[in-house]
Backbone bond lengths (Angstrom), bond angles and torsions (degrees), N, CA, C in turn:
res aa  C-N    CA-C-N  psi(-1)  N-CA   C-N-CA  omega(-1)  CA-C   N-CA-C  phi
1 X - - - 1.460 - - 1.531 109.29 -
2 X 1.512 128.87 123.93 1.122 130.87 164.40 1.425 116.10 -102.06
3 X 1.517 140.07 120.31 1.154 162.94 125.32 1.664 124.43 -16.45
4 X 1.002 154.76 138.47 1.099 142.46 -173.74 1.866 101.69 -146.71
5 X 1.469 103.38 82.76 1.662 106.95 160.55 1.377 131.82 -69.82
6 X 1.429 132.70 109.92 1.047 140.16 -172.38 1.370 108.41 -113.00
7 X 1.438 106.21 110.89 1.889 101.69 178.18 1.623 84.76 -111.07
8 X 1.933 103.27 124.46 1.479 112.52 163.12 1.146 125.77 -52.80
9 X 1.493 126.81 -9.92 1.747 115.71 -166.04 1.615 94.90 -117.99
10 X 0.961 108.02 169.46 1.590 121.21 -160.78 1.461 121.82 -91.42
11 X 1.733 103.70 4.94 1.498 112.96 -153.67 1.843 81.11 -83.63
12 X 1.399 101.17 134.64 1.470 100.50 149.84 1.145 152.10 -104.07
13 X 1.813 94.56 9.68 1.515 108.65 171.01 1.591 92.04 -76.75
14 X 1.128 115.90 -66.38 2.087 106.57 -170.23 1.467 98.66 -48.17
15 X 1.177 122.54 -30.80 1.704 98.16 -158.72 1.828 90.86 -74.72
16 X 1.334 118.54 -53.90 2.187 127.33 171.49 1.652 79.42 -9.67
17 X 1.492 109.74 -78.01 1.675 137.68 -128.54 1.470 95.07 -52.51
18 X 2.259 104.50 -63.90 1.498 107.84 175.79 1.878 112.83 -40.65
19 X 1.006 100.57 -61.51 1.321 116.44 -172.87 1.690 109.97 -27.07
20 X 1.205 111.53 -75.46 1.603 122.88 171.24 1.064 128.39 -39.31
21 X 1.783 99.98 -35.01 1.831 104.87 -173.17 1.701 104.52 -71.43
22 X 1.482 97.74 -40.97 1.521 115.78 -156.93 1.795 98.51 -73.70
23 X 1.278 124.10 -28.92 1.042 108.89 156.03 1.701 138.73 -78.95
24 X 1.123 91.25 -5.50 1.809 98.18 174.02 1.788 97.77 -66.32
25 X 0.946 101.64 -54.89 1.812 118.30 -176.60 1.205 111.77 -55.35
26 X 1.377 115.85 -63.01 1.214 125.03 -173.78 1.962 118.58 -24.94
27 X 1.051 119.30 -173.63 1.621 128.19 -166.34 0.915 109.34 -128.61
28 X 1.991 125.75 111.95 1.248 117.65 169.48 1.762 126.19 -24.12
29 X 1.240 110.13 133.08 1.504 119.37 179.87 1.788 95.52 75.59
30 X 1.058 136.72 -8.57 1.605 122.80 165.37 1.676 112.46 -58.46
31 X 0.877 105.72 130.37 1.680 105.76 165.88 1.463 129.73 -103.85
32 X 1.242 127.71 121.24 1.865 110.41 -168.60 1.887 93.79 -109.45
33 X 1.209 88.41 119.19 1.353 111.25 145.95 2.071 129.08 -70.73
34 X 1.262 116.08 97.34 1.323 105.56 -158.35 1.653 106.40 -119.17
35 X 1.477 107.59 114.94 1.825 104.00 170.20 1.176 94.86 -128.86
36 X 1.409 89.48 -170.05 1.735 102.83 179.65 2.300 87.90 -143.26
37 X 1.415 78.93 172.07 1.958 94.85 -168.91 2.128 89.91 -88.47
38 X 1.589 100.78 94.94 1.670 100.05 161.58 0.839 105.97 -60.51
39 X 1.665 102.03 140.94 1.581 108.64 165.07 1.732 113.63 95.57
40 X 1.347 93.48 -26.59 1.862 92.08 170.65 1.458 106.74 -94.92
41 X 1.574 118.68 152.64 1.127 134.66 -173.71 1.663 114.29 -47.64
42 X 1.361 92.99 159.87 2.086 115.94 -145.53 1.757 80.86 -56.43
43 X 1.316 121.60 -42.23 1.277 128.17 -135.72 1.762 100.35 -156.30
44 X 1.328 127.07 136.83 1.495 130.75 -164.74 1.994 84.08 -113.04
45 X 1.034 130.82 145.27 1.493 151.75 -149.14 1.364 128.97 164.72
46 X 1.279 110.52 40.98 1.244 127.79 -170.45 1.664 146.87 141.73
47 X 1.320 159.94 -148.97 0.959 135.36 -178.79 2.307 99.34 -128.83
48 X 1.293 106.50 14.45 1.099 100.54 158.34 1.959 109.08 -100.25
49 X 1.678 100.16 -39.94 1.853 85.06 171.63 1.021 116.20 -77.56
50 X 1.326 115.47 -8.63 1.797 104.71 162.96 1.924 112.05 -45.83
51 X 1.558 82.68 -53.09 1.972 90.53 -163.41 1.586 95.38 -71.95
52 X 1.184 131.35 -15.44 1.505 102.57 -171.97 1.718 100.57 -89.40
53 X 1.310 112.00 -13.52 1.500 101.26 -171.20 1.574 114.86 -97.61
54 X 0.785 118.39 -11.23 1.628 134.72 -166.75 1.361 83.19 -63.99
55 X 1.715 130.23 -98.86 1.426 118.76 -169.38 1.568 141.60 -30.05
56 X 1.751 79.45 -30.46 2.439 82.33 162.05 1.606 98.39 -70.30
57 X 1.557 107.87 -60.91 1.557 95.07 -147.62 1.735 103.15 -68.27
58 X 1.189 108.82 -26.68 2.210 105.55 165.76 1.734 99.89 -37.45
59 X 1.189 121.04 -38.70 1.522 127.15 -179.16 1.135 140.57 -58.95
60 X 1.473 87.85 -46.81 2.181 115.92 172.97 1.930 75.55 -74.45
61 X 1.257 148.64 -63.37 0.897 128.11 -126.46 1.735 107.46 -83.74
62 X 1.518 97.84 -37.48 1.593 90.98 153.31 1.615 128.19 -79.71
63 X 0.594 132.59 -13.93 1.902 126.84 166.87 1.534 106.80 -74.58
64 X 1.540 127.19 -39.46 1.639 117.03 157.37 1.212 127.55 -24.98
65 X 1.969 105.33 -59.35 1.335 128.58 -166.48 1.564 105.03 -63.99
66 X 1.554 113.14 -39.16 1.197 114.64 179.09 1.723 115.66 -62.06
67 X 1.636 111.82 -30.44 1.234 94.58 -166.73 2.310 97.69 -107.94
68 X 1.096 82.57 35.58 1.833 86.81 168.54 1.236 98.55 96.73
69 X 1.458 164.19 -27.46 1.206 155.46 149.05 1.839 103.99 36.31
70 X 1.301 143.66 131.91 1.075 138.87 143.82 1.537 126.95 -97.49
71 X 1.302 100.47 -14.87 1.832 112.23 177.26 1.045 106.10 -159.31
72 X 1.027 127.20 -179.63 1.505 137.93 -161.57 1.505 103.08 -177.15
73 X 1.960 96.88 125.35 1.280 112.58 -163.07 1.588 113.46 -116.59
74 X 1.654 147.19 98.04 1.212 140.48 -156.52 1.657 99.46 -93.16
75 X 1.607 89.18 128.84 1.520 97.01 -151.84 2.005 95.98 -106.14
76 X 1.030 92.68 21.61 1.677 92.38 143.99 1.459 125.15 -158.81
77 X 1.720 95.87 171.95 1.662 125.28 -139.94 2.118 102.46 -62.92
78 X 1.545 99.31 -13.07 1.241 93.20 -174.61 1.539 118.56 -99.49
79 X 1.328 95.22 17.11 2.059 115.81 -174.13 1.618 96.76 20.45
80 X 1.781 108.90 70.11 1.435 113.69 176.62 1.562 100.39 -75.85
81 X 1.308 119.12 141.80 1.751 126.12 143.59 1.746 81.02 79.17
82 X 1.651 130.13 50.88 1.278 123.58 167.28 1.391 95.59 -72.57
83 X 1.077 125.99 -96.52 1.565 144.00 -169.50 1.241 106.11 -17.30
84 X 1.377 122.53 -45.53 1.632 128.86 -153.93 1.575 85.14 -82.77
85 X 1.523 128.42 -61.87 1.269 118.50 159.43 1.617 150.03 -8.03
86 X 1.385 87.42 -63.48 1.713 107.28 165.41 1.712 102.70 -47.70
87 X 1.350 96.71 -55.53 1.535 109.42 -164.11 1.430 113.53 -28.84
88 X 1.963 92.72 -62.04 1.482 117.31 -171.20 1.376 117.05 -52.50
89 X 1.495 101.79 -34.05 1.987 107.43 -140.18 1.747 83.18 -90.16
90 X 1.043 107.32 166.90 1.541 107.22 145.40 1.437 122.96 -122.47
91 X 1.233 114.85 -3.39 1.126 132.61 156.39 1.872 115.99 -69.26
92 X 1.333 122.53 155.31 1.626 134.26 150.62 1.422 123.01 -17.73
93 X 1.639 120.02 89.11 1.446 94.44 166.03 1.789 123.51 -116.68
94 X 0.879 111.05 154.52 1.326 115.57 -148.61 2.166 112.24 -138.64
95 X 1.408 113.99 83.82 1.270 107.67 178.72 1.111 123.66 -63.25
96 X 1.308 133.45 177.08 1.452 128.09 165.97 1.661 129.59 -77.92
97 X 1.279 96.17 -48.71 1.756 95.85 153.90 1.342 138.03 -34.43
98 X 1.466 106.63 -54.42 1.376 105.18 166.46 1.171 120.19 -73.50
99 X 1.834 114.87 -40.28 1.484 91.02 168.59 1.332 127.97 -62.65
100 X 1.217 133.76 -22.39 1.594 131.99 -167.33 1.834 102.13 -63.77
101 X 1.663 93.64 -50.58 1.515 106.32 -153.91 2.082 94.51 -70.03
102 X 1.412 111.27 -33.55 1.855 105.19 166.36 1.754 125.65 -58.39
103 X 1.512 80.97 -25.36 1.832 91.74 172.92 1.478 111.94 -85.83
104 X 1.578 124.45 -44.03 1.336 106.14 163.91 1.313 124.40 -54.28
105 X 1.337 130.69 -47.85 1.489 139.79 170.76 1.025 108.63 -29.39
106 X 1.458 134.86 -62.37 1.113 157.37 144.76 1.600 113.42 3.09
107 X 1.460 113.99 -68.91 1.444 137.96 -145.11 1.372 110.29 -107.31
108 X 1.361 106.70 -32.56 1.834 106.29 -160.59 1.816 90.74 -144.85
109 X 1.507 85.68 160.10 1.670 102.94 171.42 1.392 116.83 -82.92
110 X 0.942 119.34 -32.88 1.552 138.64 -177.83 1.692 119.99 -141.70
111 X 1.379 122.29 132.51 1.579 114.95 -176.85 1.534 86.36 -140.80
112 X 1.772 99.69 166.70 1.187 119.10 156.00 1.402 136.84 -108.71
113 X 1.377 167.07 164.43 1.246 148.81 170.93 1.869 102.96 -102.94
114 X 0.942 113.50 139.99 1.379 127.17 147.08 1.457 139.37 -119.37
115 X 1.308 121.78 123.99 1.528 135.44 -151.04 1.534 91.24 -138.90
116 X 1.436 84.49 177.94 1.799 111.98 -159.41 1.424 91.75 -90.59
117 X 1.530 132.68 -78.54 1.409 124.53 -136.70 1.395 105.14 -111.50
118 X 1.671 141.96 152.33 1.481 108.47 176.14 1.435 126.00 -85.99
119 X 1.273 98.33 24.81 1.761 107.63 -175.48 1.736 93.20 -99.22
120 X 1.254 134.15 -29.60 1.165 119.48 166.49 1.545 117.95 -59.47
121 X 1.109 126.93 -28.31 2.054 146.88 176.36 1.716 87.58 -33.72
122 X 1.094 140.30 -76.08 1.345 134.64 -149.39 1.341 114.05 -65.52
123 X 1.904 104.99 -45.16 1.480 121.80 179.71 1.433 104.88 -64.02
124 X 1.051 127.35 -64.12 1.285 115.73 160.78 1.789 145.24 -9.52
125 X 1.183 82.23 -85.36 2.067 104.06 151.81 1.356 109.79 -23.16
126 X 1.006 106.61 -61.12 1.722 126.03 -161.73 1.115 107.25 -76.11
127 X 1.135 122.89 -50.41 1.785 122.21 164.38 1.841 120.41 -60.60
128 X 1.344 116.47 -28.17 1.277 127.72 -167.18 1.957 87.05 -89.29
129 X 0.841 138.82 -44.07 1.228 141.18 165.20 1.321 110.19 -53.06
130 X 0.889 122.24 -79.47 1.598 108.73 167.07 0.983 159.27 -73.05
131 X 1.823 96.79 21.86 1.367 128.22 157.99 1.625 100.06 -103.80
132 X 1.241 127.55 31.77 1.698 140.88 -179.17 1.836 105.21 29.66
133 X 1.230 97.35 59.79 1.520 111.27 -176.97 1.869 107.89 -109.79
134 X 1.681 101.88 -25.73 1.078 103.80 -161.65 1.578 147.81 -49.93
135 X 1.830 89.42 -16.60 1.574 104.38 163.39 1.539 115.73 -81.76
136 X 0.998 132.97 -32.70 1.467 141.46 -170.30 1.777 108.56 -96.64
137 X 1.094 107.70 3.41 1.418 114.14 164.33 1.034 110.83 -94.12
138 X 1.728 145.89 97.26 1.142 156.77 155.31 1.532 87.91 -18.41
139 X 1.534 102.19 -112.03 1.334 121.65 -149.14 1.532 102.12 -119.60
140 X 1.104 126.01 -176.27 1.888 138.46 160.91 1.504 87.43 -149.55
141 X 1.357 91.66 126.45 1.506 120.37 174.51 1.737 118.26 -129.20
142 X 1.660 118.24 156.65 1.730 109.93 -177.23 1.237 95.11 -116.77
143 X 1.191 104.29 -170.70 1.549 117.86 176.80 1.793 93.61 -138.69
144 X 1.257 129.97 21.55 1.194 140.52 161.40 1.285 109.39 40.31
145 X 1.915 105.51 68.21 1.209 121.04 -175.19 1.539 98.66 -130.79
146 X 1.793 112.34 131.90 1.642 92.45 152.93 1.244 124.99 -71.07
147 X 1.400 131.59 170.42 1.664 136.25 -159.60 1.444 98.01 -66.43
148 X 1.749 109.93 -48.45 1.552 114.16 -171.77 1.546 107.84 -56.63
149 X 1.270 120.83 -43.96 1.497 117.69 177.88 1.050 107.19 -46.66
150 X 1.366 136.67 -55.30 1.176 146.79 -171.54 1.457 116.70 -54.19
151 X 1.075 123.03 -6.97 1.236 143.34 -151.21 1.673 104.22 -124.10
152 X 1.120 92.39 -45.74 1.463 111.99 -176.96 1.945 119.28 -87.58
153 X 1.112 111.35 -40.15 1.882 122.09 172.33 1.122 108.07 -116.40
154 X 1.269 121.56 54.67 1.835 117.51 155.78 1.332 115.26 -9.17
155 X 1.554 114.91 -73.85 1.168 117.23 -144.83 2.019 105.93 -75.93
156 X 1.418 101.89 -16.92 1.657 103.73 -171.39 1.809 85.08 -75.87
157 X 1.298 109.73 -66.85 1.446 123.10 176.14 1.657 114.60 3.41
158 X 1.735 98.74 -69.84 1.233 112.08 -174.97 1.209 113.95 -60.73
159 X 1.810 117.02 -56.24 1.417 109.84 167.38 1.803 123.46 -36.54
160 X 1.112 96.46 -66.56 1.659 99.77 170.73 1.695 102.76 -34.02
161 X 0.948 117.65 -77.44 1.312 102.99 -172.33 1.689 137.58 -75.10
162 X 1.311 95.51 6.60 1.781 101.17 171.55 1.724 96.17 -88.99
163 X 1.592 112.81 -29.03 1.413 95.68 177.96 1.446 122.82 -81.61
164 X 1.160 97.69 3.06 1.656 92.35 176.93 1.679 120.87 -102.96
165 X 1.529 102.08 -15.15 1.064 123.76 156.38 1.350 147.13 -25.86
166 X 2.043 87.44 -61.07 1.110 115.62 175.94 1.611 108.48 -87.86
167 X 1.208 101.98 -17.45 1.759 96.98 166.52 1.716 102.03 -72.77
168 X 1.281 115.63 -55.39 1.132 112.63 -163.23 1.609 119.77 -38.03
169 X 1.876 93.57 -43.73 1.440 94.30 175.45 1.212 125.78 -78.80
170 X 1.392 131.85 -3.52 1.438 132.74 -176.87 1.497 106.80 -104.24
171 X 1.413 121.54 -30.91 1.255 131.49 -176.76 1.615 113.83 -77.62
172 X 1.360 114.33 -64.77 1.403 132.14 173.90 1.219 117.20 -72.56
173 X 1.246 125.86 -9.55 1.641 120.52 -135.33 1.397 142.80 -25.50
174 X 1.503 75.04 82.13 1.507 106.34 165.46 1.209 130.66 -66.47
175 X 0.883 81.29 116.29 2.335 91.15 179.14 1.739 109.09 -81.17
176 X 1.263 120.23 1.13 1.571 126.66 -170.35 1.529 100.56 -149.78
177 X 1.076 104.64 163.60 1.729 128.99 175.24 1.423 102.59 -152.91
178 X 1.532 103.23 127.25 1.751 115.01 166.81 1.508 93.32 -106.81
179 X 1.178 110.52 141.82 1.824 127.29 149.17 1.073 95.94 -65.92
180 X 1.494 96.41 129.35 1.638 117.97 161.10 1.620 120.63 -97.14
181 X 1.362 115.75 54.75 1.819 94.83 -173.47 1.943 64.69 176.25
182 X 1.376 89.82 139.60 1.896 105.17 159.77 1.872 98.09 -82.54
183 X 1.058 131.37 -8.79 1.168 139.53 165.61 1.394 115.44 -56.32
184 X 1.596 135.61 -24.45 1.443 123.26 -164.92 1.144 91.19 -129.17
185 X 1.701 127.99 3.15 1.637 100.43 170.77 1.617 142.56 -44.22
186 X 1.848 102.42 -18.33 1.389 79.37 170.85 1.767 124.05 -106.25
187 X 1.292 103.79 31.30 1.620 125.93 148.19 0.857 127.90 -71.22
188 X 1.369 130.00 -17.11 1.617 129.62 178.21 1.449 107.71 -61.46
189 X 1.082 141.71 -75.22 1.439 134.24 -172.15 1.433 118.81 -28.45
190 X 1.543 101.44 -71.43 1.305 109.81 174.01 1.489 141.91 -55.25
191 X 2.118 93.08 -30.52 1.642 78.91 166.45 1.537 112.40 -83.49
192 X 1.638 142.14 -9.56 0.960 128.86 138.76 1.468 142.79 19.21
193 X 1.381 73.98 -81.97 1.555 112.79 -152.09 1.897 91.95 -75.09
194 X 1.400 121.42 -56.19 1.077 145.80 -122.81 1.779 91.54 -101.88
195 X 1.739 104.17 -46.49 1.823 111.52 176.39 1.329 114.58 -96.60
196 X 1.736 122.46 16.70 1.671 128.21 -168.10 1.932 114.75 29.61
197 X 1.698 101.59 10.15 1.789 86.03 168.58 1.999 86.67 -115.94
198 X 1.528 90.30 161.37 1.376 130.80 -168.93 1.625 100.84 -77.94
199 X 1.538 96.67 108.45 1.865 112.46 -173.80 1.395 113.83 -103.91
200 X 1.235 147.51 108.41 1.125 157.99 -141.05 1.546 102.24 -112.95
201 X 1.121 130.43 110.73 1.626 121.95 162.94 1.316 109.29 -95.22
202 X 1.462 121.88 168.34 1.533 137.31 177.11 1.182 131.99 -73.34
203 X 1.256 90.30 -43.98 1.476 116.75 -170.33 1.359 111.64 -73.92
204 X 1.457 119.61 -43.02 1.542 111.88 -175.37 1.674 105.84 -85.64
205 X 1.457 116.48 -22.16 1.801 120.84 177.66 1.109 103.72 -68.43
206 X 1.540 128.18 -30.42 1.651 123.37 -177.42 1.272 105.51 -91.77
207 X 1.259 139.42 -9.16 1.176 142.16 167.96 1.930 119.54 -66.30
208 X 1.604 103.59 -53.24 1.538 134.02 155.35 1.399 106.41 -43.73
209 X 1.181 100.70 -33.23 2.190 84.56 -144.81 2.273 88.90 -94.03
210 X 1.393 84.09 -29.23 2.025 101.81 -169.08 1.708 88.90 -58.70
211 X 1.719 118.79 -59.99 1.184 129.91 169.94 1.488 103.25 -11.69
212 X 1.505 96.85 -85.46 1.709 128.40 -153.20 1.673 73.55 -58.40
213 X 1.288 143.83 -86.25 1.715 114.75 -131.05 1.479 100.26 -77.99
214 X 1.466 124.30 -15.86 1.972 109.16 177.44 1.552 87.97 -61.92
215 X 1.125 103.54 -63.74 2.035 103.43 -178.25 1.333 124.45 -5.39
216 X 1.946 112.09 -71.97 1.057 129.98 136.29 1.419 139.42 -4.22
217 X 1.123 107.75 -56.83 1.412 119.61 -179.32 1.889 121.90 93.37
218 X 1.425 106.93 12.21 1.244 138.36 161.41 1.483 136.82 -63.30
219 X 1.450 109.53 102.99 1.616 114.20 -174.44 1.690 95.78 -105.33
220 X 1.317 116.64 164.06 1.598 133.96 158.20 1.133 112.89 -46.93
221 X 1.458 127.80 116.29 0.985 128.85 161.61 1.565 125.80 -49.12
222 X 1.509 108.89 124.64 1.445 114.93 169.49 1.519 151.63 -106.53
223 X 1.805 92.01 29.02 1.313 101.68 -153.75 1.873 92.54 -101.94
224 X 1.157 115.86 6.16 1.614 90.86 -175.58 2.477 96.17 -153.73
225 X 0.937 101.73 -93.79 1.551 109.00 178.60 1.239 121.04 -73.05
226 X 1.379 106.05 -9.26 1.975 109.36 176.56 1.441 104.55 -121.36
227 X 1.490 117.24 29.84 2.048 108.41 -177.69 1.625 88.51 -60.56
228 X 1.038 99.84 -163.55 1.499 132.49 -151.60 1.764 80.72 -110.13
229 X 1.787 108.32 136.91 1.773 97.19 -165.16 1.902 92.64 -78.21
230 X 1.538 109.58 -178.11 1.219 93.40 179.57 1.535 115.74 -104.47
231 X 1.035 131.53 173.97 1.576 134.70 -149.29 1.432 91.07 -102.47
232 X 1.307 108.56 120.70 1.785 117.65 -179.97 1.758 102.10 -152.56
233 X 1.067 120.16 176.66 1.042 116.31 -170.03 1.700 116.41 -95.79
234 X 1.206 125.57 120.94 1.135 120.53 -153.43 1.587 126.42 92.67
235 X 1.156 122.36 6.35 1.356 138.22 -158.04 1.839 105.49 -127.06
236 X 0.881 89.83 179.37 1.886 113.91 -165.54 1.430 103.44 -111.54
237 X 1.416 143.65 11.35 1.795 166.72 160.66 1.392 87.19 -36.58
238 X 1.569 129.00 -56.52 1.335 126.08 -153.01 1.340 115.72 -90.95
239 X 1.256 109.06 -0.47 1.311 106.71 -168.80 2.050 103.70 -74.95
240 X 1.407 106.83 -41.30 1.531 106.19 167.15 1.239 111.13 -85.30
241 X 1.484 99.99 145.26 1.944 106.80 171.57 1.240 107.32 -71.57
C-alpha cells in the first residue's frame, strides 16, 4: 500500500516532522510517499494561503497518482482545496481535520480543537460544522502562535498548549482535544500523557483511516460532486485518464 502525504506549505522542516510521525503510525508494508506544494507559502494561515496553495498541492496530488499513490492524505488542519482534490485524484482523499474530528466522534462525547492563530477560530468552526460535528464541538481555541513558531519552540508550544488544555477541560468540558496545526503532531503523546485528557492528532488518524478504506477496497465516489473535473484548457481535466 502506498500513501501519498501532501503538506500544502513549503516548510520542510513540518513536512521532515509530518513525515516521521506518520511513519511511526503507519502499517507494516505501508509506504508514505511525502511532499509538500513548492512554491506555496512557508506556512497556510488563512483563506488567501489557502488559495495560493491549492493549485501546487492539486499537482503533488497528480504526480503521486502517476507514480501509484493509493490515497492521499492533506496534511493540514484547514483541509484546503479538499473537494477540488477528490475531483482530481481517483484515488482516496482524506484531510486531517476531518480525520481528527471522525476520531473524536468516535472516542468522546464532547471535544475541543486547539490551533495556532485566532484567525484560524472561524475557519475551523466552519469546517467542524460541516463535518456535522458542530454540536459536540465545545469550543476551538489558539494558543496565539504562528504555524512557523510552532515549528520553531517546541518546548514553549507544548506549554502553551497543555495550558489551554486544561482550560479546555474545565471550561468546555471536554473529554477530547484535536491538534489544530499538522505542526504539533509530534505533541500528541506527550501532551497526553502530561494533561491525563485524550489528544488526538491528524496526521496519524488520516494516515489509519486512508489505510482502513485502501484496505477496504474503496475509491471516491464519482457519480455526482467528485466526477473527474472536465478537460479544458488551463484546467485539471487531465489529471484523470
Amino acid at each position: 500500500m502506498r500513501i501519498h502525504i501532501v503538506n500544502p506549505n513549503s516548510s520542510a522542516g513540518m513536512t521532515e516532522q509530518i513525515g516521521l510521525v506518520a511513519a511511526r503510525y503507519a502499517s507494516a508494508g505501508t509506504t508514505l510517499d511525502v511532499t509538500s506544494a513548492t512554491g506555496a507559502p512557508s506556512s497556510i494561515e488563512g483563506y488567501t494561503d489557502e488559495a495560493v496553495s491549492v493549485p501546487l498541492m492539486l499537482e503533488e496530488i497528480r504526480a503521486a497518482e502517476a507514480r501509484g499513490a493509493d490515497a492521499h492524505v492533506i496534511a493540514c488542519f484547514d483541509d484546503p482545496g479538499i473537494a477540488a482534490a477528490r475531483e482530481v485524484a481517483e484515488k482516496p482523499v482524506i484531510g486531517i481535520c476531518e480525520a481528527s474530528v471522525r476520531v473524536a466522534l468516535l472516542l468522546s462525547s464532547r471535544f475541543s480543537v486547539v490551533t495556532t492563530l485566532p484567525r484560524s477560530i472561524p475557519i475551523i468552526e466552519d469546517l467542524v460544522e460541516a463535518y456535522g460535528a458542530g454540536r459536540r464541538c465545545r469550543r476551538v481555541r489558539s494558543i496565539d502562535m504562528p504555524v512557523l513558531a510552532v515549528e520553531e519552540n517546541p518546548e514553549q508550544t507544548a506549554q502553551l498548549l497543555a495550558a489551554e488544555i486544561a482550560l479546555a477541560r474545565r471550561e468546555d468540558g471536554a473529554e477530547a482535544i484535536v491538534l489544530g496545526c499538522a505542526g504539533m503532531t509530534d505533541l500528541c503523546n506527550r501532551l497526553s500523557a502530561e494533561t491525563g485528557v485524550l489528544v488526538i492528532d491528524g496526521v496519524t488518524a488520516a494516515v489509519r483511516l486512508a489505510e482502513a478504506v485502501v484496505g477496504m477496497g474503496y475509491r471516491t465516489s464519482k457519480l455526482g460532486a467528485y466526477a473527474a473535473p472536465l478537460a479544458k484548457a488551463g484546467g485539471f481535466g487531465q489529471a484523470v485518464a
